[in-house]
PyMOL commands that place a pseudoatom at each C-alpha (Angstrom):
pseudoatom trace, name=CA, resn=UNK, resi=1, chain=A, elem=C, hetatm=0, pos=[-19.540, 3.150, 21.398]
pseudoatom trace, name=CA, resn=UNK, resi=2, chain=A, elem=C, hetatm=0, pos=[-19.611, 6.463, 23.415]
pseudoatom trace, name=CA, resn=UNK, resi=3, chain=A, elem=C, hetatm=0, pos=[-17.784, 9.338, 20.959]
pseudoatom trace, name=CA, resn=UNK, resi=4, chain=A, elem=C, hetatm=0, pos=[-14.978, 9.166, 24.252]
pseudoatom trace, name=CA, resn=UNK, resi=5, chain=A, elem=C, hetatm=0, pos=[-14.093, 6.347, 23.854]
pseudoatom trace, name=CA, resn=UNK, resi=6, chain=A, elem=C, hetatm=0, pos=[-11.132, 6.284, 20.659]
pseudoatom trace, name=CA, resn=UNK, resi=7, chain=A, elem=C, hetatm=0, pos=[-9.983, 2.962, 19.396]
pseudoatom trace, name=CA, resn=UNK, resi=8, chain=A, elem=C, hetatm=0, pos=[-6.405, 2.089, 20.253]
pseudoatom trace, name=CA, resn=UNK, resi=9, chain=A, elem=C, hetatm=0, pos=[-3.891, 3.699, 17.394]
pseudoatom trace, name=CA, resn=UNK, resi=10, chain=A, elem=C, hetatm=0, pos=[-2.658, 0.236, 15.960]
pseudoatom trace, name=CA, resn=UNK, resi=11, chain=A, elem=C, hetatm=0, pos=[-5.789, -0.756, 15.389]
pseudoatom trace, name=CA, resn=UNK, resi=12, chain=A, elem=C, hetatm=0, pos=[-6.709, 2.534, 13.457]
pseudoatom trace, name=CA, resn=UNK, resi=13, chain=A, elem=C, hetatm=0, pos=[-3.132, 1.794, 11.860]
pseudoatom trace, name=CA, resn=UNK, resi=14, chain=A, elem=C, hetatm=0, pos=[-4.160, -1.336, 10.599]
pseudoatom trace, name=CA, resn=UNK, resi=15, chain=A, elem=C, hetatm=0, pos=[-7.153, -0.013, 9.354]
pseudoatom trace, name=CA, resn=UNK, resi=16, chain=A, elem=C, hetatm=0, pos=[-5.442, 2.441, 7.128]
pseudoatom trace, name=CA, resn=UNK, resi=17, chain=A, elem=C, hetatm=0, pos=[-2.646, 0.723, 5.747]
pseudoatom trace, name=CA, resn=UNK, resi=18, chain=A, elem=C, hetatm=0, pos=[-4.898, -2.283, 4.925]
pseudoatom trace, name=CA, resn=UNK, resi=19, chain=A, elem=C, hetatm=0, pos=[-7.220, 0.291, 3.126]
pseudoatom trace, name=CA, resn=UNK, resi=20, chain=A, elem=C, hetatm=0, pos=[-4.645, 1.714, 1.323]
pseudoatom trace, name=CA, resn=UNK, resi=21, chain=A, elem=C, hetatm=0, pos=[-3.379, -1.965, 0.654]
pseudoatom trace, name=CA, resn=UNK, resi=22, chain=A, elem=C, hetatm=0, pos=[-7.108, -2.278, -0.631]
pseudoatom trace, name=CA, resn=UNK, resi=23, chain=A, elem=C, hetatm=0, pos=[-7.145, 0.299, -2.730]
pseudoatom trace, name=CA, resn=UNK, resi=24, chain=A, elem=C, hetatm=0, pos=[-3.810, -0.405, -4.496]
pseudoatom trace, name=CA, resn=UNK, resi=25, chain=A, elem=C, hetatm=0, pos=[-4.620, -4.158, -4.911]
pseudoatom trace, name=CA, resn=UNK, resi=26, chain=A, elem=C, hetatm=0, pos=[-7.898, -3.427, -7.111]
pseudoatom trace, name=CA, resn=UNK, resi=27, chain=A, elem=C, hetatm=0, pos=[-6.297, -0.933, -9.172]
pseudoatom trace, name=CA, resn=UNK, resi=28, chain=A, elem=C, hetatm=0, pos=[-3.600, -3.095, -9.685]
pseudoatom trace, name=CA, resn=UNK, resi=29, chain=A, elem=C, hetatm=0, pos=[-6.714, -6.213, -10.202]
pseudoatom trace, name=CA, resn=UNK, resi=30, chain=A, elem=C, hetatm=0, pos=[-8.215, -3.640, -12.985]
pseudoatom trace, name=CA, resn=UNK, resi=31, chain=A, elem=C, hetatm=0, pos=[-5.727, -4.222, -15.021]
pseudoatom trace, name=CA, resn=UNK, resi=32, chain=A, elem=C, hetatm=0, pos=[-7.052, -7.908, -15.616]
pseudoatom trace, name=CA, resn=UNK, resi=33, chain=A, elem=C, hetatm=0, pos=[-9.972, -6.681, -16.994]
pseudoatom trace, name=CA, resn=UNK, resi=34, chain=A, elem=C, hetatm=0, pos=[-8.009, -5.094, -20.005]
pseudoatom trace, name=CA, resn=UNK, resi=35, chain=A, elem=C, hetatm=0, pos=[-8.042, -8.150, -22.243]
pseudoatom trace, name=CA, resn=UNK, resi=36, chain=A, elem=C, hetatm=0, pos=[-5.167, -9.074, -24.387]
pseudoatom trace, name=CA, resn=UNK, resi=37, chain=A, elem=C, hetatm=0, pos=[-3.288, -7.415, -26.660]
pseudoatom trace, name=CA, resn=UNK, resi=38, chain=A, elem=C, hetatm=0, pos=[-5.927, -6.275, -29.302]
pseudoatom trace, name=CA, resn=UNK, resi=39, chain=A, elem=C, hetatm=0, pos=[-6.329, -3.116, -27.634]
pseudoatom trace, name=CA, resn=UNK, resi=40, chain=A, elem=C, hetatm=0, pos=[-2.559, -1.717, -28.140]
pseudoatom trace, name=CA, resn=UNK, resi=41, chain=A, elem=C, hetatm=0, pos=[-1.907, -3.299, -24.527]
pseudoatom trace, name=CA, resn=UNK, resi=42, chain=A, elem=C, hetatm=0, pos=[1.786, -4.943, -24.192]
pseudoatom trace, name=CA, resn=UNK, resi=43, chain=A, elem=C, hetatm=0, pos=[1.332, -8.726, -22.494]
pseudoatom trace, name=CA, resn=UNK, resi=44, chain=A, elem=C, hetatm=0, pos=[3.535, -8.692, -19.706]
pseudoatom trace, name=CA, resn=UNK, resi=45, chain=A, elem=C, hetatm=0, pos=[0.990, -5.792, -18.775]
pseudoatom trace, name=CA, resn=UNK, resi=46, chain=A, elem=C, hetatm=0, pos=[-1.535, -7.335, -17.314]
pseudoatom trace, name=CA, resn=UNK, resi=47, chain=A, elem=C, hetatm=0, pos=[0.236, -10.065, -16.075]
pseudoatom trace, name=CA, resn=UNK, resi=48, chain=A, elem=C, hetatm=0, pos=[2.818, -8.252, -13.852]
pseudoatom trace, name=CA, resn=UNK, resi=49, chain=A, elem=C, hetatm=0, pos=[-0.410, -6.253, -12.552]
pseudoatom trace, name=CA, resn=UNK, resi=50, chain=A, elem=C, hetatm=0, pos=[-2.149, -9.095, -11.737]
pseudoatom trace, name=CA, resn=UNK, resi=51, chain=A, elem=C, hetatm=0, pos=[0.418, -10.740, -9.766]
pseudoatom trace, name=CA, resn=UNK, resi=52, chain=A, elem=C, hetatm=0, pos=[1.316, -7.499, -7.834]
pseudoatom trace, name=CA, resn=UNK, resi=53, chain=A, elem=C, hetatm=0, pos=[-2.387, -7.286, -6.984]
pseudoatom trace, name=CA, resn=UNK, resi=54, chain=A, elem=C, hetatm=0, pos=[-2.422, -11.560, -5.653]
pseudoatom trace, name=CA, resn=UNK, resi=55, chain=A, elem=C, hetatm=0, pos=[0.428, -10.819, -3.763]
pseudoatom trace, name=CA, resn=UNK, resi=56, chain=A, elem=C, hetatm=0, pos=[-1.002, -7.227, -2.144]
pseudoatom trace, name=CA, resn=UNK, resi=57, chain=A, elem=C, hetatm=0, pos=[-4.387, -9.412, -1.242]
pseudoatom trace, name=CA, resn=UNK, resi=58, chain=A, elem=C, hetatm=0, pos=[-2.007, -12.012, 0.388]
pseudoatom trace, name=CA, resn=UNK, resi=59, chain=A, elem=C, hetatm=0, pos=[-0.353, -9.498, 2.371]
pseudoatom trace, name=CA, resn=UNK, resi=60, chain=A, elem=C, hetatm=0, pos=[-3.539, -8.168, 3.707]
pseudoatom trace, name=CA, resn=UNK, resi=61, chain=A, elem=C, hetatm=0, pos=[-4.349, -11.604, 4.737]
pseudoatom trace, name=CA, resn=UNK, resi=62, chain=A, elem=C, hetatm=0, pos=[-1.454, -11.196, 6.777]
pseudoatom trace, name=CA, resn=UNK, resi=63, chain=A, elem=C, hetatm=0, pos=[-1.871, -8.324, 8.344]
pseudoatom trace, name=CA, resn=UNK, resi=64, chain=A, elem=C, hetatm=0, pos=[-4.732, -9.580, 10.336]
pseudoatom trace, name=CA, resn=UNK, resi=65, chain=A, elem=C, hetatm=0, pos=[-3.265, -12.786, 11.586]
pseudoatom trace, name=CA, resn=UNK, resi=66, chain=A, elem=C, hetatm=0, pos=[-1.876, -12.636, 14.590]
pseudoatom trace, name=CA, resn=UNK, resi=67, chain=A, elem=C, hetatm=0, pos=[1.907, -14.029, 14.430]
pseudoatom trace, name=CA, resn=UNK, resi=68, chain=A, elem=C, hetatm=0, pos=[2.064, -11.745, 11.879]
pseudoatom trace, name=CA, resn=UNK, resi=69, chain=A, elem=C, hetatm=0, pos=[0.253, -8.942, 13.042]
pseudoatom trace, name=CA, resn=UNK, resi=70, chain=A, elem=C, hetatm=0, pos=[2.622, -8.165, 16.024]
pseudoatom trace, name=CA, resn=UNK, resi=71, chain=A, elem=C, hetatm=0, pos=[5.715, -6.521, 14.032]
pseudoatom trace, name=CA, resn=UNK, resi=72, chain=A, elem=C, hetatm=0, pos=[4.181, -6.204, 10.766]
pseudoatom trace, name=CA, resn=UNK, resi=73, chain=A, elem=C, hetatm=0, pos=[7.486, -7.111, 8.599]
pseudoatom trace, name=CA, resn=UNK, resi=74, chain=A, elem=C, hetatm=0, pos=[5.926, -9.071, 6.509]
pseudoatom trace, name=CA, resn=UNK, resi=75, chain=A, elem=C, hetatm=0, pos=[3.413, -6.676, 5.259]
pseudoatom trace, name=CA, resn=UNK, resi=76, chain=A, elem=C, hetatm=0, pos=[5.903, -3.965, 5.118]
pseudoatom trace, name=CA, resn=UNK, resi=77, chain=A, elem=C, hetatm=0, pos=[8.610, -6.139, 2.633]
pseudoatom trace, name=CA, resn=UNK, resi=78, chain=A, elem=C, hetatm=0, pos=[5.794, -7.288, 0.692]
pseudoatom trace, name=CA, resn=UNK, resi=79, chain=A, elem=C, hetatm=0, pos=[4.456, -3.359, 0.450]
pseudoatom trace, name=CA, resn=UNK, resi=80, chain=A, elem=C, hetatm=0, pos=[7.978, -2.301, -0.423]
pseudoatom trace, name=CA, resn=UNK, resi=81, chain=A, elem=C, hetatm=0, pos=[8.703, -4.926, -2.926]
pseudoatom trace, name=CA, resn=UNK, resi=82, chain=A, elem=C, hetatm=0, pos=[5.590, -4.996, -4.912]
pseudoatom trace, name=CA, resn=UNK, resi=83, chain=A, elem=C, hetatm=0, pos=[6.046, -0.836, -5.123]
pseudoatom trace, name=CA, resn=UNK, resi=84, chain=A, elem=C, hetatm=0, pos=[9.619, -1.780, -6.508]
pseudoatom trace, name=CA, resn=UNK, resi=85, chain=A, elem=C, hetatm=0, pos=[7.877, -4.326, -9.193]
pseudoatom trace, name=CA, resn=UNK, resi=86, chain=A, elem=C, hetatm=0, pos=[5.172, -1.780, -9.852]
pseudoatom trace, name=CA, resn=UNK, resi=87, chain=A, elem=C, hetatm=0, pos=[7.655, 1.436, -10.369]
pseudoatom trace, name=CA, resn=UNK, resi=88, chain=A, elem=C, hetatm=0, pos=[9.611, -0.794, -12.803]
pseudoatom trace, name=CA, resn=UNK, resi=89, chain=A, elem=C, hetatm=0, pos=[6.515, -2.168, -14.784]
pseudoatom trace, name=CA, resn=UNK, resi=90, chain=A, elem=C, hetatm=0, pos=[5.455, 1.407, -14.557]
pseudoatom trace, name=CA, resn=UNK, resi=91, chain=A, elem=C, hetatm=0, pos=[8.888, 2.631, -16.408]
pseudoatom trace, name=CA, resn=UNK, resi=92, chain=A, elem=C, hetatm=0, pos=[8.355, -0.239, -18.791]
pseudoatom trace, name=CA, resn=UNK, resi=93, chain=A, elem=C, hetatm=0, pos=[4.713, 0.522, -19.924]
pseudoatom trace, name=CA, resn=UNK, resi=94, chain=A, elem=C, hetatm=0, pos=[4.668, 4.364, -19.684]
pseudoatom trace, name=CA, resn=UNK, resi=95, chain=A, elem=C, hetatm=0, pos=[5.612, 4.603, -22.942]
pseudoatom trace, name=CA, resn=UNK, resi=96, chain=A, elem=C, hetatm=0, pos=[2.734, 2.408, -24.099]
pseudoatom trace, name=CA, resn=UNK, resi=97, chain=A, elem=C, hetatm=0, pos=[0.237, 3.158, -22.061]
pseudoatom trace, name=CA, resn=UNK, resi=98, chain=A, elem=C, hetatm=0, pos=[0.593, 6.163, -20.185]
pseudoatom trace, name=CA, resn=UNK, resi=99, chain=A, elem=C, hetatm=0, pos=[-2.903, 6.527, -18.633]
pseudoatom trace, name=CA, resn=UNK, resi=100, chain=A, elem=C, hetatm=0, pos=[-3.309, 2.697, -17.946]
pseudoatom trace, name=CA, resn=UNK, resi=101, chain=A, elem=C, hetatm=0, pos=[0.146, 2.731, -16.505]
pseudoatom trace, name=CA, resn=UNK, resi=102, chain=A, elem=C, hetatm=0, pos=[-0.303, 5.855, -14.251]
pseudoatom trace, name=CA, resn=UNK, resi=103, chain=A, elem=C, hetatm=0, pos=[-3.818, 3.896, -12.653]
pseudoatom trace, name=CA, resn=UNK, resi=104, chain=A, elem=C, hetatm=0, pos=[-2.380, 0.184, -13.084]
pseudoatom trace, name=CA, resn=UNK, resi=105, chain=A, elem=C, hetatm=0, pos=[1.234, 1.082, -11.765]
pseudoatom trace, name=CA, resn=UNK, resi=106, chain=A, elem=C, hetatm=0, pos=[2.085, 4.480, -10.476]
pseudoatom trace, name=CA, resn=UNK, resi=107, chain=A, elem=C, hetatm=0, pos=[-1.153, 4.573, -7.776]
pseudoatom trace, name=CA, resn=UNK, resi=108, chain=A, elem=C, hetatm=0, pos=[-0.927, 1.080, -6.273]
pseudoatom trace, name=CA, resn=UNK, resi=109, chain=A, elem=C, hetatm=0, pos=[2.979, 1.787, -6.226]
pseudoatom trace, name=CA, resn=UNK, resi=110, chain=A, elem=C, hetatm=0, pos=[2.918, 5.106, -4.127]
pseudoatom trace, name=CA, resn=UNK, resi=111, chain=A, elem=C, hetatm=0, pos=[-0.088, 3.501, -1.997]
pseudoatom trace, name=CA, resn=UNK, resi=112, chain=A, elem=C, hetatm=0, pos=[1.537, 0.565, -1.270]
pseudoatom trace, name=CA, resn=UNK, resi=113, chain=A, elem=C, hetatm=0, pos=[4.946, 2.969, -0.235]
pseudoatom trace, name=CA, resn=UNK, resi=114, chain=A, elem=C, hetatm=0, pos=[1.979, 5.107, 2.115]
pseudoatom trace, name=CA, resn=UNK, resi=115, chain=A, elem=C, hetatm=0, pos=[1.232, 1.895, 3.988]
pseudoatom trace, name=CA, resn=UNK, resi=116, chain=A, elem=C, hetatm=0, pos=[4.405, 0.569, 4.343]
pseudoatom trace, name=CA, resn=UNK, resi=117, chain=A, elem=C, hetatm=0, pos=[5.615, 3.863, 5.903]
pseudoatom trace, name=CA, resn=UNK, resi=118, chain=A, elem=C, hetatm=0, pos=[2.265, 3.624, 7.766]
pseudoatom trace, name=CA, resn=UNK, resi=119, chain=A, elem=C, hetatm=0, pos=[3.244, 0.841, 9.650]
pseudoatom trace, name=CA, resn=UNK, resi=120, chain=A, elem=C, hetatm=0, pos=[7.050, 1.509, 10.108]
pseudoatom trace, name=CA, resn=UNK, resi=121, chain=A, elem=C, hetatm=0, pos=[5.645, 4.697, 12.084]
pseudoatom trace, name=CA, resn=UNK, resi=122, chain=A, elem=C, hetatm=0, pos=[3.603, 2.565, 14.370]
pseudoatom trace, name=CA, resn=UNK, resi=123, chain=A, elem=C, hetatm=0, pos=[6.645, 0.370, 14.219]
pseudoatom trace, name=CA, resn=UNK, resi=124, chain=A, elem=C, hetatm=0, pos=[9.179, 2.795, 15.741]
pseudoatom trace, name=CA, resn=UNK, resi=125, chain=A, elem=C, hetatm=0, pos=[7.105, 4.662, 17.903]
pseudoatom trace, name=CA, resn=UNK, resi=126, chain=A, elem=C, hetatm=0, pos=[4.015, 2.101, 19.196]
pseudoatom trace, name=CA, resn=UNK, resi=127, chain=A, elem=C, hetatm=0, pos=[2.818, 4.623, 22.342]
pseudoatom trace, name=CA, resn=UNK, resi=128, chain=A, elem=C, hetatm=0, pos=[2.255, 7.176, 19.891]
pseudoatom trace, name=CA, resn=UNK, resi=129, chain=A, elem=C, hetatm=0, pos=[-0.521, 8.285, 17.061]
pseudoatom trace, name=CA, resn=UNK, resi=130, chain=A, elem=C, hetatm=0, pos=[1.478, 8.082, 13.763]
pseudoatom trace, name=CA, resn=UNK, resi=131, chain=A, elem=C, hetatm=0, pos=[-1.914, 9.210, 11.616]
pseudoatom trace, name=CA, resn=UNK, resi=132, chain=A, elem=C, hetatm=0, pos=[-1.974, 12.426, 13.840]
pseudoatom trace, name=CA, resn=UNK, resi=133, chain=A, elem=C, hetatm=0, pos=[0.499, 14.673, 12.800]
pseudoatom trace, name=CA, resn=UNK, resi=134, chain=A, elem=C, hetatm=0, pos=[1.537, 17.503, 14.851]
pseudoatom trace, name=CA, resn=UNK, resi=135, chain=A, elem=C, hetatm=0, pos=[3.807, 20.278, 13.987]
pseudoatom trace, name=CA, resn=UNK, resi=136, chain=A, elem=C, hetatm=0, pos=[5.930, 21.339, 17.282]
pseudoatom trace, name=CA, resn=UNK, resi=137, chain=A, elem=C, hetatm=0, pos=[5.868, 24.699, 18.524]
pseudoatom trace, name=CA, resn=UNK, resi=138, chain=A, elem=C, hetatm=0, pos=[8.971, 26.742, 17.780]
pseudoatom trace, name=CA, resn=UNK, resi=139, chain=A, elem=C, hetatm=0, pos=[11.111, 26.475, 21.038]
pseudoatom trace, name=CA, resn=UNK, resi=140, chain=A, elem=C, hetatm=0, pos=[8.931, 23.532, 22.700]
pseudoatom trace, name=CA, resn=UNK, resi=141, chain=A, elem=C, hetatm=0, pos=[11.981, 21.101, 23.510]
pseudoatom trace, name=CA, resn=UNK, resi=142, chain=A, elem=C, hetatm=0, pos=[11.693, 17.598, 21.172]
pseudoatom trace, name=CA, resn=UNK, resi=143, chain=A, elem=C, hetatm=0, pos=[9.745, 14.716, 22.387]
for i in range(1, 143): cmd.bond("trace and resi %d" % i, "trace and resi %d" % (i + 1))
show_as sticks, trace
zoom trace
């Protein structure tokens, strides 16, 4: 493809909030890997991370089909609400684990909240770029 030639900005939207969607998903998976509660882990820990991290997977499944893909509600409620879960477990299991929790918890929360907002920009606005940011020019009148 000729270095001209630029994708089209909901595809490069897609591209980011699934990798961020990704991302949050295996660090939520990692948490699996733990084991039980020999190690001074609490056992709704892994359990609560594990589900978050099925249910991030199955929104990125339906990000790329196509009934869904055209408003991208889904993906955003399912971003939203698994931050919500996550931020709570993350309150829960600070205390606990605070290093676990901040990788297992706070990360896939705040990425899952980056791609949700992602996608609510290319929501609102679907003409424009929302990964390019550009600061106005004092006096330039508003878009």
């Amino acid at each position: 493809m000729p270095a001209s030639v630029r994708p089209s900005p909901a595809n490069e939207v897609d591209y980011a909030s699934g990798s961020l969607l990704t991302i949050a998903a295996l660090l939520c998976g990692g948490a699996l890997f733990l084991g039980g509660s020999s190690r001074g882990v609490p056992r709704g820990f892994t359990w609560i991370a594990g589900v978050v991290a099925l249910v991030f997977f199955a929104s990125m499944i339906g990000l790329w089909l196509e009934p869904l893909r055209r408003r991208h509600g889904y993906v955003r409620a399912v971003a939203v609400a698994g931050a919500a879960v996550l931020a709570a477990g993350g309150l829960a299991f600070t205390g606990a684990r605070p290093g676990l929790a901040l990788l297992s918890y706070w990360l896939p929360a705040l990425l899952a909240m980056g791609a949700a907002i992602l996608l609510t920009r290319a929501h609102r606005h679907p003409g424009s770029d929302p990964l390019l940011l550009r600061a106005r020019r004092r006096g330039a009148p508003p878009p």
